[in-house]
LONUMI-494582 format. One record per atom (N, C-alpha, C, O): y, x, z; residue in one letter. Coordinates in steps of 0.05 Angstrom, whole numbers, plus 5000, padded with zeros to 4 digits. Each point is the difference from the previous one (the first is absolute). Example, Ala and Ser with C-alpha at 12.3 -4.5 7.8 and 13.67 -1.06 7.14 Angstrom:
% residues 2
488652645156A 502449825000A 502450185000A 500050215013A 502149724973S 502450165001S 502249855014S 502250105004S 
***
This chain:
% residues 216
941040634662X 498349775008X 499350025030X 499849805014X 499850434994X 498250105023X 502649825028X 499449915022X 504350114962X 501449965023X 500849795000X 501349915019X 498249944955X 500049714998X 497049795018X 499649765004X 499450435001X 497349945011X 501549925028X 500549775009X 500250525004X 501050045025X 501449825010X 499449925022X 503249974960X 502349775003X 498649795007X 500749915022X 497149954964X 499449784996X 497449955031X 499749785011X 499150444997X 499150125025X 501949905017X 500049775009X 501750394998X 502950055016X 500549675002X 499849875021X 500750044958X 500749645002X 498649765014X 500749765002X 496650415012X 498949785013X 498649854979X 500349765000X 498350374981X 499549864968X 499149615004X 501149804993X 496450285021X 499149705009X 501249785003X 499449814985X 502950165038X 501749805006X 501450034985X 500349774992X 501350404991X 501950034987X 499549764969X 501649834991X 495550265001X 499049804983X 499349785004X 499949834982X 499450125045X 498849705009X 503449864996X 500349824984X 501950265030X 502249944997X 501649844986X 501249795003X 498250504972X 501049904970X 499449834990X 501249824988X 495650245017X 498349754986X 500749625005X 499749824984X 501350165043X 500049805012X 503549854986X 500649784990X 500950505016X 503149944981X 499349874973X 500949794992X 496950384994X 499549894968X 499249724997X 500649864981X 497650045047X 499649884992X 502649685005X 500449844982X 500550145041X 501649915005X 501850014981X 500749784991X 500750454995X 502149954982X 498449854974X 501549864986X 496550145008X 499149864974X 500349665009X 500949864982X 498650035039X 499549795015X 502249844991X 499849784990X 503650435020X 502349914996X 501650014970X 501649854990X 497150455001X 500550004972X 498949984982X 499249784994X 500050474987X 498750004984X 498950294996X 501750175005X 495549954986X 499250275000X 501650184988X 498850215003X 503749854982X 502750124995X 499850135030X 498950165014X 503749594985X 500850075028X 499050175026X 500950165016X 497149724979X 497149995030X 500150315002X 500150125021X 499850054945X 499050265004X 503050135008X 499950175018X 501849794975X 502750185015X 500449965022X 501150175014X 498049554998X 500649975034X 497850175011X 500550155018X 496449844970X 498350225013X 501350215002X 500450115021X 500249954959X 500850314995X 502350095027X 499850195016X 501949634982X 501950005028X 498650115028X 499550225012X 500149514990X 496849995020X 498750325009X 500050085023X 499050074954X 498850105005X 502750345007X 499950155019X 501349854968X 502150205003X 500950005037X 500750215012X 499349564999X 500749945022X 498550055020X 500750045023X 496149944965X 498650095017X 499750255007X 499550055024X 500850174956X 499950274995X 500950055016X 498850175014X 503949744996X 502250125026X 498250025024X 499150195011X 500749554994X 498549885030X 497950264996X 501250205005X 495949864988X 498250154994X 500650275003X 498850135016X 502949974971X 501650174995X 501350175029X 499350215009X 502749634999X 501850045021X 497650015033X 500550105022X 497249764970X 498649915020X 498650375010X 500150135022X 498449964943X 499250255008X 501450215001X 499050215008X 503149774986X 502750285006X 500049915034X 498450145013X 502549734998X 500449875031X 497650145022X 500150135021X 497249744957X 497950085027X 498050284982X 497550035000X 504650124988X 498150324991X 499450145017X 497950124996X 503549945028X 499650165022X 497549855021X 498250135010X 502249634994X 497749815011X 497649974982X 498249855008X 501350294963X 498049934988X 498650285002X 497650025004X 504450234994X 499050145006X 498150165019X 498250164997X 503349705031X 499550035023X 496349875004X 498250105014X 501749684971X 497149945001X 498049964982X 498149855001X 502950364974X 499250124981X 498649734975X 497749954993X 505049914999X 499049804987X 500850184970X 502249984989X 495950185003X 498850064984X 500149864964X 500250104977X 499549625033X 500049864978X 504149904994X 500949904979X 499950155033X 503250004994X 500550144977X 498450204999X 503349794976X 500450284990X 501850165009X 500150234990X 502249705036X 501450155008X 498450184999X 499950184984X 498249765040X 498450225023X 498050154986X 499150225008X 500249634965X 496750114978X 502650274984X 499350204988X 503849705018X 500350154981X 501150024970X 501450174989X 497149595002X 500549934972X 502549934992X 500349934977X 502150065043X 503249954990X 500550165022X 498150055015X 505350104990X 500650025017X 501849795012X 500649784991X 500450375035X 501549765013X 504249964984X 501649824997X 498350364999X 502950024994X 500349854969X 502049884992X 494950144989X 500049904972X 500049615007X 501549834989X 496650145031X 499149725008X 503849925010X 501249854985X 499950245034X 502149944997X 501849914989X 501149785006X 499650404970X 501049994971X 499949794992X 502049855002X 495750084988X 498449724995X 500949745013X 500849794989X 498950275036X 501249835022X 502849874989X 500549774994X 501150435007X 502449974995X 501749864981X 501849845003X 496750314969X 499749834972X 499549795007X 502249895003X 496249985001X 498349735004X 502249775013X 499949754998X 501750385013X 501549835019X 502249774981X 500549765003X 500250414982X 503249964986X 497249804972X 500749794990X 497550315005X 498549924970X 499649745019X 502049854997X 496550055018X 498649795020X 502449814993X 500049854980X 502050175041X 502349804993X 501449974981X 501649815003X 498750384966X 500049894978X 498149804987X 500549804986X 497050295023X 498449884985X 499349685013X 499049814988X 501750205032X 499649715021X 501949874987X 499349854982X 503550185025X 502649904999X 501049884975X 501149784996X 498250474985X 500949884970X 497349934986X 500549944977X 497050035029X 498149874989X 499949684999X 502149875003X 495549994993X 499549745006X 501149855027X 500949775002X 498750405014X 500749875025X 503350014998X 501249784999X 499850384999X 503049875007X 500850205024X 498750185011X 504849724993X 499750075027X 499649975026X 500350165019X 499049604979X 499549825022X 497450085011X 499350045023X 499049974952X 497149995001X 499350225013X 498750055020X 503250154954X 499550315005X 500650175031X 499150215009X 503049595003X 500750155033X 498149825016X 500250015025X 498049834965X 499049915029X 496950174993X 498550055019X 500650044953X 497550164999X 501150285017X 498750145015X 504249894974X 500150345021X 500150005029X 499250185014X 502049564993X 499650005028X 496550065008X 498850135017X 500949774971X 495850035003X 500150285000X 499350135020X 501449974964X 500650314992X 500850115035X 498750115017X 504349784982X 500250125020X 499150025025X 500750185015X 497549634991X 498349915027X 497450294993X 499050145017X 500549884957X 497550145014X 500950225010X 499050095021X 503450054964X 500950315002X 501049965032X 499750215013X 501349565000X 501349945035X 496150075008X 499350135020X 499249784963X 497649965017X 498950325010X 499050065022X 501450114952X 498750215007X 501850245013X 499150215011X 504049724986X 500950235026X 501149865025X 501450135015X 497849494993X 500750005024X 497749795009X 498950005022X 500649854962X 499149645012X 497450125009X 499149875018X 499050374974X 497549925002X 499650115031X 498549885015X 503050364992X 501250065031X 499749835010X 498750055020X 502149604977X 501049915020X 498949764996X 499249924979X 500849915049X 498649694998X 500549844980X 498749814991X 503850295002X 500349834971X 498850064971X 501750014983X 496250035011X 499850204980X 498949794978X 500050054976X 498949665039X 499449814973X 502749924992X 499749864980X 502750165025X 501949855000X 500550094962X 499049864983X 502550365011X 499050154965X 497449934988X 499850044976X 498449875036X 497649944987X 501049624990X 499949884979X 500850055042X 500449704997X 502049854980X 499949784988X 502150465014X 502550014979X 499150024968X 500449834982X 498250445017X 499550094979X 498549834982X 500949944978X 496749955032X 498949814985X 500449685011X 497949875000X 504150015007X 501549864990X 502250004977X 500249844982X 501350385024X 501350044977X 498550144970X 501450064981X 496049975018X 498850074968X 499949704995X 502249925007X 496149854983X 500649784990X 502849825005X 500749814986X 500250275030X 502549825004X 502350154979X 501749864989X 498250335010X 501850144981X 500049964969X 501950084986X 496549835008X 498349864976X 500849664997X 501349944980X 498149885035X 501449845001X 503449975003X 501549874986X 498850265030X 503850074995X 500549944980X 501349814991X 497450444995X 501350124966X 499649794986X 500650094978X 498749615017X 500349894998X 501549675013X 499749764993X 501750375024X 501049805011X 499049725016X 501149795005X 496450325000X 498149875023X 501450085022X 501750195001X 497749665017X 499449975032X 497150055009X 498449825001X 500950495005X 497650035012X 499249725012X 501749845006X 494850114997X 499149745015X 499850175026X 500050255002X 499849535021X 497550125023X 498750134997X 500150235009X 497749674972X 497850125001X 500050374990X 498750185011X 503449864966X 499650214992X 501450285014X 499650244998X 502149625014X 501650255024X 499250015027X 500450205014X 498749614993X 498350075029X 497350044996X 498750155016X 499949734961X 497050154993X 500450294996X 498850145015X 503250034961X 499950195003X 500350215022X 499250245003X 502449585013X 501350125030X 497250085019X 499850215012X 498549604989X 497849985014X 497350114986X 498250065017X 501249994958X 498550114984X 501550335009X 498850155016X 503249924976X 501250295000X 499350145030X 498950225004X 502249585016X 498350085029X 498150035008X 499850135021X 497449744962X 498150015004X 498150264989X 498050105009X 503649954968X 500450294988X 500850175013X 498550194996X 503349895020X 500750215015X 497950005016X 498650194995X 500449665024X 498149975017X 497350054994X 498450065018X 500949944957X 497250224991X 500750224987X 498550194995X 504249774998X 499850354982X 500250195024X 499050224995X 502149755031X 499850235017X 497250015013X 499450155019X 499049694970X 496850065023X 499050224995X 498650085019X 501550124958X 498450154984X 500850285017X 498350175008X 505949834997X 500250175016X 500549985024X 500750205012X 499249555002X 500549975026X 500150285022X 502250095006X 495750005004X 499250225025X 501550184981X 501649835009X 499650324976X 500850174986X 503250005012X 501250145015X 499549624969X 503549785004X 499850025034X 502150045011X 496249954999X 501149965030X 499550255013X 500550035024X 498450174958X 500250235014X 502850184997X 500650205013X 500949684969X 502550154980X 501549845016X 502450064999X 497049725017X 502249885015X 502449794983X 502449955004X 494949964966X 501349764993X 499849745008X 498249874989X 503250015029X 498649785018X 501949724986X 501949885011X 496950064963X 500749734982X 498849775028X 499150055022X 501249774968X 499149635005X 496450175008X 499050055022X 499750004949X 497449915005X 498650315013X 497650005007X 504050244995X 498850185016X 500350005032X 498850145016X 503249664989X 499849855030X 498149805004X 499349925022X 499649974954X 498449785006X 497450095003X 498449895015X 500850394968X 498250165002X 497349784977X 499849764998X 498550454990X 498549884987X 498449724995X 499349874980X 500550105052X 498549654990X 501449945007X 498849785004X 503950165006X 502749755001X 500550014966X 500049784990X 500550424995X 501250074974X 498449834984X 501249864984X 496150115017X 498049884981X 501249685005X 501549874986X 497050085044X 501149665008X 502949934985X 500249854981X 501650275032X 503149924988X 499749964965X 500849804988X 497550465000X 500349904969X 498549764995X 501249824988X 496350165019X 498349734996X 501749765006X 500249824984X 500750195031X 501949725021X 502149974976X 500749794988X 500150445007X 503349964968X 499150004978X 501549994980X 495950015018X 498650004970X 498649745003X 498849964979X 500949875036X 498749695002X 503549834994X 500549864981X 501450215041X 502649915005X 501349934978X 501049784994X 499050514985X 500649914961X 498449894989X 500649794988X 497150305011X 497749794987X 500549715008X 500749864981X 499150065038X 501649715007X 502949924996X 500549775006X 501450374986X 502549944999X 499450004966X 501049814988X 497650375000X 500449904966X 497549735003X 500849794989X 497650195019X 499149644996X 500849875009X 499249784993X 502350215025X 502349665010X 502450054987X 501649835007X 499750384974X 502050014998X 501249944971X 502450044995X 496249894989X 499550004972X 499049764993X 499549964976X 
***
């Protein structure tokens, strides 16, 4: 239990569930609660990677500033087991996307999401481009859902997610900003530095809020 603890730690648990949660609910929207729970389930396998891959990447950077609450760094898994894991996950993820509800249509545009975060955490967040995987990723979680049913994403739901997902990257690094820019991770919002990061999210979090009421 203690390393099932650790995994689910390691996964970034929070977002990982806000995530899923958001897939469940979207796939019920389009289907029906059957369904809804195997596309979560997808969903959530996919996230594991991103989470996953994110703290194998920055273990040496967590250690270095003793983030404690990691379980790399606490300990509670090692790195070569979290790996493992990693690895598994990869080949289970795109079974479970691909030949589930979604399809494969559905199922390669949720991995592309997939694949934007794993670009995010060994290159994009380096670099000015670092909302660019954020913008992808959650455009492609509801739009992948619509697919699988042979929708045409609307406006509203692929550039709201696009602009919601950015606005997300843009507060999840405030917590470690001065840390990230001491390690010489210089994303979008650790150039923009703490109060550009706040403005920019407020400004993309009014921008969707207004694009889902005129757009619907």
């Amino acid at each position: 239990m203690s390393k099932i603890a650790a995994l689910l730690k390691a996964s970034h648990f929070g977002p990982t569930v806000l995530v899923t949660t958001i897939a469940f609910f979207f796939a019920q929207y389009y289907w029906w609660e059957g369904p809804a729970y195997l596309i979560a389930f997808g969903v959530f396998l996919g996230q594991l990677i991103v989470g996953w891959s994110n703290d194998l990447y920055d273990f040496q950077d967590d250690l270095s500033h003793q983030r404690i609450k990691k379980p790399l760094v606490a300990q509670a898994i090692s790195y070569n087991a979290l790996r493992k894991w990693t690895f598994w996950m990869i080949p289970s993820a795109f079974f479970a996307n691909l030949f589930g509800p979604l399809g494969i249509k559905g199922g390669l545009v949720y991995m592309l999401g997939i694949a934007c975060g794993v670009g995010y955490n060994f290159y994009f967040k380096f670099t000015a481009l670092s909302p660019l995987p954020y913008a992808v990723a959650f455009a492609a979680l509801p739009s992948c859902i619509a697919i699988s049913k042979e929708i045409t994403p609307p406006l509203w739901m692929w550039l709201g997610g696009a602009i919601f997902g950015v606005a997300a990257h843009f507060i999840n690094v405030l917590k470690d900003m001065k840390k990230d820019q001491q390690s010489g991770i210089r994303g979008l919002p650790q150039r923009l530095g703490s109060v550009g990061s706040i403005i920019t999210a407020a400004v993309l979090i009014i921008a969707g809020v207004l694009l889902l009421l005129y757009s619907r």
